[in-house]
DSSP file (Angstrom, degrees, kcal/mol; ACC not computed):
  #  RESIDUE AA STRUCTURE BP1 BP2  ACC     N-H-->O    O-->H-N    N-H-->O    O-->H-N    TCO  KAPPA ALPHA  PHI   PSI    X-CA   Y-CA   Z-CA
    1    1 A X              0   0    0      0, 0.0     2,-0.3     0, 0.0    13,-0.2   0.000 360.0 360.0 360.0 143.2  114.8  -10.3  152.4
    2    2 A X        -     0   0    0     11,-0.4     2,-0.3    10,-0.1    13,-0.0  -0.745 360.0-146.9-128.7 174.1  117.6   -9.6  155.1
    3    3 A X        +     0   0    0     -2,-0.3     2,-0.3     7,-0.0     9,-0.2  -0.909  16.9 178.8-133.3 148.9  117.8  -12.0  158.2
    4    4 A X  E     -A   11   0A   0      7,-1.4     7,-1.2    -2,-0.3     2,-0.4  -0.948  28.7-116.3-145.7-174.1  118.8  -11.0  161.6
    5    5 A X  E     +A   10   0A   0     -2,-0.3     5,-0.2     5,-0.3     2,-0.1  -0.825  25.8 177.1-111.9 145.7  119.2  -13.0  165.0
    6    6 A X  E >  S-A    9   0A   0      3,-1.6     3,-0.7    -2,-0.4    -2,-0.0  -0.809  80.2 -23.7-160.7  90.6  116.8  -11.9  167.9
    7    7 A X  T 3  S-     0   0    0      1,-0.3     3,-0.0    -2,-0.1     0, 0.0   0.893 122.1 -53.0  56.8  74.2  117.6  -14.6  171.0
    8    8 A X  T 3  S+     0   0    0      1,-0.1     2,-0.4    -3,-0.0    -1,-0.3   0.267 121.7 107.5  87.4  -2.4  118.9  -17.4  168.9
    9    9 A X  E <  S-A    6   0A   0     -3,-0.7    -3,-1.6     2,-0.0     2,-0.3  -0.876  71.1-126.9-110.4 117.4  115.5  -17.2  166.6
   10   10 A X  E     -A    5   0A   0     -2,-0.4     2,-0.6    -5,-0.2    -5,-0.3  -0.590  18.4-145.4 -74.5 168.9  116.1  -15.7  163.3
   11   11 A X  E     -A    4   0A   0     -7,-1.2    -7,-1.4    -2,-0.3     2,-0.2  -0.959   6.4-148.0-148.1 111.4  114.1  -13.0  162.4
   12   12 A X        -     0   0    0     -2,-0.6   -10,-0.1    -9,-0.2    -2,-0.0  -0.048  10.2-175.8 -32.6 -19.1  112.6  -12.1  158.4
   13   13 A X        -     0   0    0    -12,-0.2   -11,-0.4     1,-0.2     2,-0.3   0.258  15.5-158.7 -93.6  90.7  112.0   -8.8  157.3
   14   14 A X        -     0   0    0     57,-0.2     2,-0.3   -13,-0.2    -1,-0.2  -0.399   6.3-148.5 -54.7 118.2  110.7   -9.0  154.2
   15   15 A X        -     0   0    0     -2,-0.3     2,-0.2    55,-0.1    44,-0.2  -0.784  19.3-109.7-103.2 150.6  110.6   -6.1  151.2
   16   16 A X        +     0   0    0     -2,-0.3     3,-0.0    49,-0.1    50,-0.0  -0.602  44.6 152.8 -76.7 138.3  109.0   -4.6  148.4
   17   17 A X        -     0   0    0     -2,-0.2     2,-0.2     1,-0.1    -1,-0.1   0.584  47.5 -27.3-144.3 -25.6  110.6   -5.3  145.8
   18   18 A X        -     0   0    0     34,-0.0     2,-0.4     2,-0.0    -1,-0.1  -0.825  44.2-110.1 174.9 162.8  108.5   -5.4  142.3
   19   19 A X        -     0   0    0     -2,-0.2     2,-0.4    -3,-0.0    45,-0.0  -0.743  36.4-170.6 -98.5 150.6  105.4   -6.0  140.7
   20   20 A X        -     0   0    0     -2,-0.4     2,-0.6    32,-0.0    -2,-0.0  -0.942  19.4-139.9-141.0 124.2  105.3   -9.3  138.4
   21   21 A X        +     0   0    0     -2,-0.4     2,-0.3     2,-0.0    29,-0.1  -0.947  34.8 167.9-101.8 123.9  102.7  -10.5  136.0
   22   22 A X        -     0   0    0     -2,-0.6     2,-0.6    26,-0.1    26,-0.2  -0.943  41.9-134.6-116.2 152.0  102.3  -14.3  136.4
   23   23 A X  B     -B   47   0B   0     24,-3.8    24,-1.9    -2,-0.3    -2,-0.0  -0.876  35.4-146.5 -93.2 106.9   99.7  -16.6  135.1
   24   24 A X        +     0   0    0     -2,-0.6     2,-0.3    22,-0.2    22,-0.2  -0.290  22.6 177.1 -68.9 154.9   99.0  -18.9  138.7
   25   25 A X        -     0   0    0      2,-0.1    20,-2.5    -2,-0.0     2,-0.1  -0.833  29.7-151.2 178.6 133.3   98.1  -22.4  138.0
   26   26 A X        +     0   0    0     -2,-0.3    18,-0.1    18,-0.2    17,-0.1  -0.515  31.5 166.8-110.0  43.2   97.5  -25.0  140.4
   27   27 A X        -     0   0    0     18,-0.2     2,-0.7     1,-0.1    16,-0.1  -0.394  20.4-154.6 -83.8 156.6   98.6  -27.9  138.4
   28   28 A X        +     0   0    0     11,-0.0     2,-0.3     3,-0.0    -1,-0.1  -0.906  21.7 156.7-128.7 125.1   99.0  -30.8  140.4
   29   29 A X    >   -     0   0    0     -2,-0.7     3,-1.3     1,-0.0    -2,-0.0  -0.868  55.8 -84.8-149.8 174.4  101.4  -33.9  139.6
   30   30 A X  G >  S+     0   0    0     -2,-0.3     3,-0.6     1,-0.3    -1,-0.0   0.720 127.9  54.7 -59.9 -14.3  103.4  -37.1  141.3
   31   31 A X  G 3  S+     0   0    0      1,-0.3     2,-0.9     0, 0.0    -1,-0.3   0.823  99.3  64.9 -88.7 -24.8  106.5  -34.7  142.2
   32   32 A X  G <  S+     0   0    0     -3,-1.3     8,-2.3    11,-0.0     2,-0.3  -0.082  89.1 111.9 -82.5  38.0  103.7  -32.2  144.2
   33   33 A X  B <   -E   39   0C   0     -2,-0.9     2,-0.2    -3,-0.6     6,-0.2  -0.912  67.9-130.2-124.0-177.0  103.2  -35.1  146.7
   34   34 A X    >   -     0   0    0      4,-1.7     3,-1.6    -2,-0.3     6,-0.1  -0.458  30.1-106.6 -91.1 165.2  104.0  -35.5  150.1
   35   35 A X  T 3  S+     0   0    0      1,-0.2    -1,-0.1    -2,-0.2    -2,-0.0   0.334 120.3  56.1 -40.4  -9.9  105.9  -38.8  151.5
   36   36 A X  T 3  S-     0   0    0      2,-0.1    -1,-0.2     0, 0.0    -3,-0.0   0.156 127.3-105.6-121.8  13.4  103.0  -40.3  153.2
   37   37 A X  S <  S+     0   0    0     -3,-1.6    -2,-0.1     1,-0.3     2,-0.1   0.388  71.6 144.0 101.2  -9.9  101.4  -40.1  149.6
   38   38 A X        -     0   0    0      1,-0.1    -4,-1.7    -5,-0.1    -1,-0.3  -0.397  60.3-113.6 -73.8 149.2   98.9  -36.9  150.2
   39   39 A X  B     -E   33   0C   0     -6,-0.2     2,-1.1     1,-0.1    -6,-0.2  -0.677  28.5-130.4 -78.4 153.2   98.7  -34.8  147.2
   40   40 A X    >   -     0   0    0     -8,-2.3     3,-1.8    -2,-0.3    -1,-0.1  -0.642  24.1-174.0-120.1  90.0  100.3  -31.3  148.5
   41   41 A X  T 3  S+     0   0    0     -2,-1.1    -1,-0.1     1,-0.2    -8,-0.0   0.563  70.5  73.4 -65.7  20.9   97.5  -28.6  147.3
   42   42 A X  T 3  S+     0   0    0    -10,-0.1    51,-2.5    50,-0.1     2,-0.6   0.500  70.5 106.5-114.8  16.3   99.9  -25.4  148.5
   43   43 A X  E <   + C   0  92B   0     -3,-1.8     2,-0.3    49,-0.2    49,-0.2  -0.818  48.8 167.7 -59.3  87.9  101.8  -25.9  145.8
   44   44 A X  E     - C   0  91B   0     47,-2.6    47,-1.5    -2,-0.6     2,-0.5  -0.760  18.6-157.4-122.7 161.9  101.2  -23.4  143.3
   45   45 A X  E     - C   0  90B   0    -20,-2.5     2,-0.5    -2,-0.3    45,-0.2  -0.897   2.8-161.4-147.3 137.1  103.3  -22.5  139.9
   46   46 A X  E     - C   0  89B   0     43,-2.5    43,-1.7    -2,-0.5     2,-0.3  -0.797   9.3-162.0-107.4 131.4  103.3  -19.0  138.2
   47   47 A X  E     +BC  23  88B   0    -24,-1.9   -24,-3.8    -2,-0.5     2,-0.2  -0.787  12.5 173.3-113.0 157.2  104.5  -19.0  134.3
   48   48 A X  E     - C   0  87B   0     39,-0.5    39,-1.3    -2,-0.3   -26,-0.1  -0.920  40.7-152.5-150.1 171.6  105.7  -15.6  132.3
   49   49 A X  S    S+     0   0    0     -2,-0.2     2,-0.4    37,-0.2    37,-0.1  -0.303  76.9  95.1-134.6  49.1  107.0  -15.4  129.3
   50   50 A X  S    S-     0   0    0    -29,-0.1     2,-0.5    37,-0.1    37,-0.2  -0.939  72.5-116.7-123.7 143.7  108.8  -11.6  131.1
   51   51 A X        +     0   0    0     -2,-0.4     2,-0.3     2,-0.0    -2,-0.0  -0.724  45.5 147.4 -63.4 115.2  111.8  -11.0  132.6
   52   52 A X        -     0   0    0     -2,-0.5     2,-1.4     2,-0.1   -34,-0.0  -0.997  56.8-102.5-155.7 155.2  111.8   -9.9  136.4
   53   53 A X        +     0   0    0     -2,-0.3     2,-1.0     1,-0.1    -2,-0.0  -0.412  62.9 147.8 -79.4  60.7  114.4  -10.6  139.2
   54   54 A X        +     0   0    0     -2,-1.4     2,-0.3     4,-0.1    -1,-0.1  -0.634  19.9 168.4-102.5  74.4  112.4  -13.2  140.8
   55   55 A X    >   -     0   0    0     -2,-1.0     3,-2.1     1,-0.1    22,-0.2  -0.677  40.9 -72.5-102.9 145.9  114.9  -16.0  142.4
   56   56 A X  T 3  S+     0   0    0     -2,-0.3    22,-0.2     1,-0.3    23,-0.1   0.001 115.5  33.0 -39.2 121.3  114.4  -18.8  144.7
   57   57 A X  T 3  S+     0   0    0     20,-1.3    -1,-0.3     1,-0.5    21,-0.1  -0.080  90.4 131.0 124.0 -27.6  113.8  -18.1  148.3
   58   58 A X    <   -     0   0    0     -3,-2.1    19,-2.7    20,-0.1    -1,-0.5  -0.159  55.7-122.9 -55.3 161.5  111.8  -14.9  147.4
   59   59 A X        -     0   0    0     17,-0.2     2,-0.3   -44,-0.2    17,-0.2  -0.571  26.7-174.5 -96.1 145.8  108.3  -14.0  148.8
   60   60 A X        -     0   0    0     15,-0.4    14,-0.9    -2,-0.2    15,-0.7  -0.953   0.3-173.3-142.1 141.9  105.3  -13.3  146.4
   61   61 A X        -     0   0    0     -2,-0.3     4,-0.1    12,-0.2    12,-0.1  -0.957  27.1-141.1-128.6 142.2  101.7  -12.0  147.3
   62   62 A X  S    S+     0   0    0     -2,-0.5    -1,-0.1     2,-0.1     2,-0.1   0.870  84.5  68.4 -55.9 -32.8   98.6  -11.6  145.4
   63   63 A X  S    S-     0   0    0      1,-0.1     2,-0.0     2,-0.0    -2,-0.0  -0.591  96.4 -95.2 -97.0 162.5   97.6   -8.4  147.0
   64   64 A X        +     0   0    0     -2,-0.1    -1,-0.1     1,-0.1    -2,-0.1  -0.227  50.9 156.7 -66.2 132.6   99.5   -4.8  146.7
   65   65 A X    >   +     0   0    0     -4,-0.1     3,-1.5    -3,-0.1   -49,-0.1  -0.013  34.8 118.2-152.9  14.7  101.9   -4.4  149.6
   66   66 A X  T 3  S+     0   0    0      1,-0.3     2,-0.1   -51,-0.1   -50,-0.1   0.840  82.5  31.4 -54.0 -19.3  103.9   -2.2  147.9
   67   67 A X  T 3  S+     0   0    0      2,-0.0     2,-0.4     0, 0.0    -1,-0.3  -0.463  93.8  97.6-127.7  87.9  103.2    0.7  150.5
   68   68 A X    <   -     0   0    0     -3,-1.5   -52,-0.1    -2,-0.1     3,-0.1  -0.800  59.1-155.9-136.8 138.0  102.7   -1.5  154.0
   69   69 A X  S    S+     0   0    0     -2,-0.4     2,-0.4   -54,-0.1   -53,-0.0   0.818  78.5  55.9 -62.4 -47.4  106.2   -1.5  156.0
   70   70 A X  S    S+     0   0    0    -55,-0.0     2,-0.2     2,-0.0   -55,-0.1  -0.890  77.3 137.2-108.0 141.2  105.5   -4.7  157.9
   71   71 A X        -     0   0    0     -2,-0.4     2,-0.7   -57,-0.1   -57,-0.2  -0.776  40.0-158.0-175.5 128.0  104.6   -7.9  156.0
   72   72 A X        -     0   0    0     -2,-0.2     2,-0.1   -59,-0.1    -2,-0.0  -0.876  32.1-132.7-110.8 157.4  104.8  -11.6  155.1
   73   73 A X        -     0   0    0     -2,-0.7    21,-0.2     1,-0.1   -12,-0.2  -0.458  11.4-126.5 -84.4 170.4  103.9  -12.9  151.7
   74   74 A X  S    S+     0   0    0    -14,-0.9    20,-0.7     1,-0.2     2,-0.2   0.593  84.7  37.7-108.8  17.1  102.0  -15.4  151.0
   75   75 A X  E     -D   93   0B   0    -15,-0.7     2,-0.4    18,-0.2   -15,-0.4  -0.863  58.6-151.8-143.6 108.6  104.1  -17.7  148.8
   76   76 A X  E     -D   92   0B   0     16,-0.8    16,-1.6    -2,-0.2     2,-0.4  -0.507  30.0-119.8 -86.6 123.7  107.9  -18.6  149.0
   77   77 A X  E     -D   91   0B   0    -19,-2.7   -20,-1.3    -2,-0.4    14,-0.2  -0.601  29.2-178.9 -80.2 136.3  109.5  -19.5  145.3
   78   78 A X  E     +     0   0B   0     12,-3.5   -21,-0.1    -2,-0.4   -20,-0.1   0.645  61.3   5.4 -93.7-118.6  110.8  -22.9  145.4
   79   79 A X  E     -     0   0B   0    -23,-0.1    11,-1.1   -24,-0.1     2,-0.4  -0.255  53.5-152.7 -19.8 127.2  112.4  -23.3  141.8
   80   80 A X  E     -D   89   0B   0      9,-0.2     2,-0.3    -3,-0.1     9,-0.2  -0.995  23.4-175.0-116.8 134.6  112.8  -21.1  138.9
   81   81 A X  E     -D   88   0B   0      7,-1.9     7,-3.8    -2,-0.4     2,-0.4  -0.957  15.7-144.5-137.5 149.0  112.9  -23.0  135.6
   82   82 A X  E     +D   87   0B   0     -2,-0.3     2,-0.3     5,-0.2     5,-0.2  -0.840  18.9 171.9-135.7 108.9  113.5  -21.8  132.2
   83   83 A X  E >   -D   86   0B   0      3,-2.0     3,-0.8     1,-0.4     2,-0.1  -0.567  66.9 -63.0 176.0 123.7  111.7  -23.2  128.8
   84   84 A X  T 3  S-     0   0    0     -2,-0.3    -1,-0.4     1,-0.2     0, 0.0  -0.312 118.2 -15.6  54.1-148.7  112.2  -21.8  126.4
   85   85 A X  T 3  S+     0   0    0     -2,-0.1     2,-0.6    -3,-0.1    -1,-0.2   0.819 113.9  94.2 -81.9  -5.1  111.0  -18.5  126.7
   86   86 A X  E <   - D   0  83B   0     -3,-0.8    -3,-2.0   -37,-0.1     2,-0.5  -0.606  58.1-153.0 -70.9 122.8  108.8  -19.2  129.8
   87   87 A X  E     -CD  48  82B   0    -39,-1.3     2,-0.6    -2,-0.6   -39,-0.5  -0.819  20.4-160.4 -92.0 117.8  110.1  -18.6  133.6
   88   88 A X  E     -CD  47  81B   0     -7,-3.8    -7,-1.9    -2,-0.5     2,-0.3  -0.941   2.0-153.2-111.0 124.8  108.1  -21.0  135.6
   89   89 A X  E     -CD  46  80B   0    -43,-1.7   -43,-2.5    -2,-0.6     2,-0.3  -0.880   3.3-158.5 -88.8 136.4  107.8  -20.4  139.4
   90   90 A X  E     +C   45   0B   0    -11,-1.1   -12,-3.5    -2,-0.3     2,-0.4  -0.758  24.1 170.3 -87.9 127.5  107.2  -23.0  141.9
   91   91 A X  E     -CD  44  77B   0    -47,-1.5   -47,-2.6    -2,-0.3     2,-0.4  -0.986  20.5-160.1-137.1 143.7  105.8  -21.8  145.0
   92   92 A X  E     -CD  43  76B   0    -16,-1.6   -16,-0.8    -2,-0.4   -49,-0.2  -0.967  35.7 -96.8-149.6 160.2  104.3  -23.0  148.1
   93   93 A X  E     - D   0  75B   0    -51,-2.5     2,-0.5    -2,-0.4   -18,-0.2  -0.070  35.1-132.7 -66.0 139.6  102.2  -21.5  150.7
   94   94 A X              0   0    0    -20,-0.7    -1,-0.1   -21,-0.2   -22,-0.0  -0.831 360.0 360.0 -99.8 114.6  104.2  -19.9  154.1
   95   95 A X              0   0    0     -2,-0.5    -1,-0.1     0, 0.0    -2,-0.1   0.208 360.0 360.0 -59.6 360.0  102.5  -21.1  157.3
């Protein structure tokens, strides 16, 4: 993802960058809630037991975007965590 400034506003541009088998899993717990107590369902976390260059602050989408130029994804990694041999991503959904 590169950033650039356009009138004080940054501006995204978002790349393809590789494809990643995760198993998606909604699981839902006391850290996934909001401050006013709501459970926060856009919360999603993808486990592998593969190596792939997938680091906080990256985009993922379900669907192939591998050949569209312009795009957002539809999930931003919060956390990458390590256990054992599973990498678990924390994601939540980009408004």
């Amino acid at each position: 993802m590169k950033k650039k400034m356009i009138i004080g506003e940054p501006d995204k541009k978002w790349r393809y960058k590789c494809i990643a088998w995760l198993n998606m899993q909604q699981d839902v717990n006391e850290l996934d809630k909001k401050s006013t107590g709501e459970v926060d369902y856009s919360i999603y976390k993808g486990r592998t037991d593969k190596i792939y260059d997938i680091q906080k602050g990256n985009g993922i989408s379900f669907t192939d975007i591998s050949k569209t130029d312009k795009f957002v994804p539809e999930y931003r990694v919060l956390d990458k965590n390590e256990i054992g041999n599973t990498v678990v991503y924390r994601m939540e959904k980009i408004q």
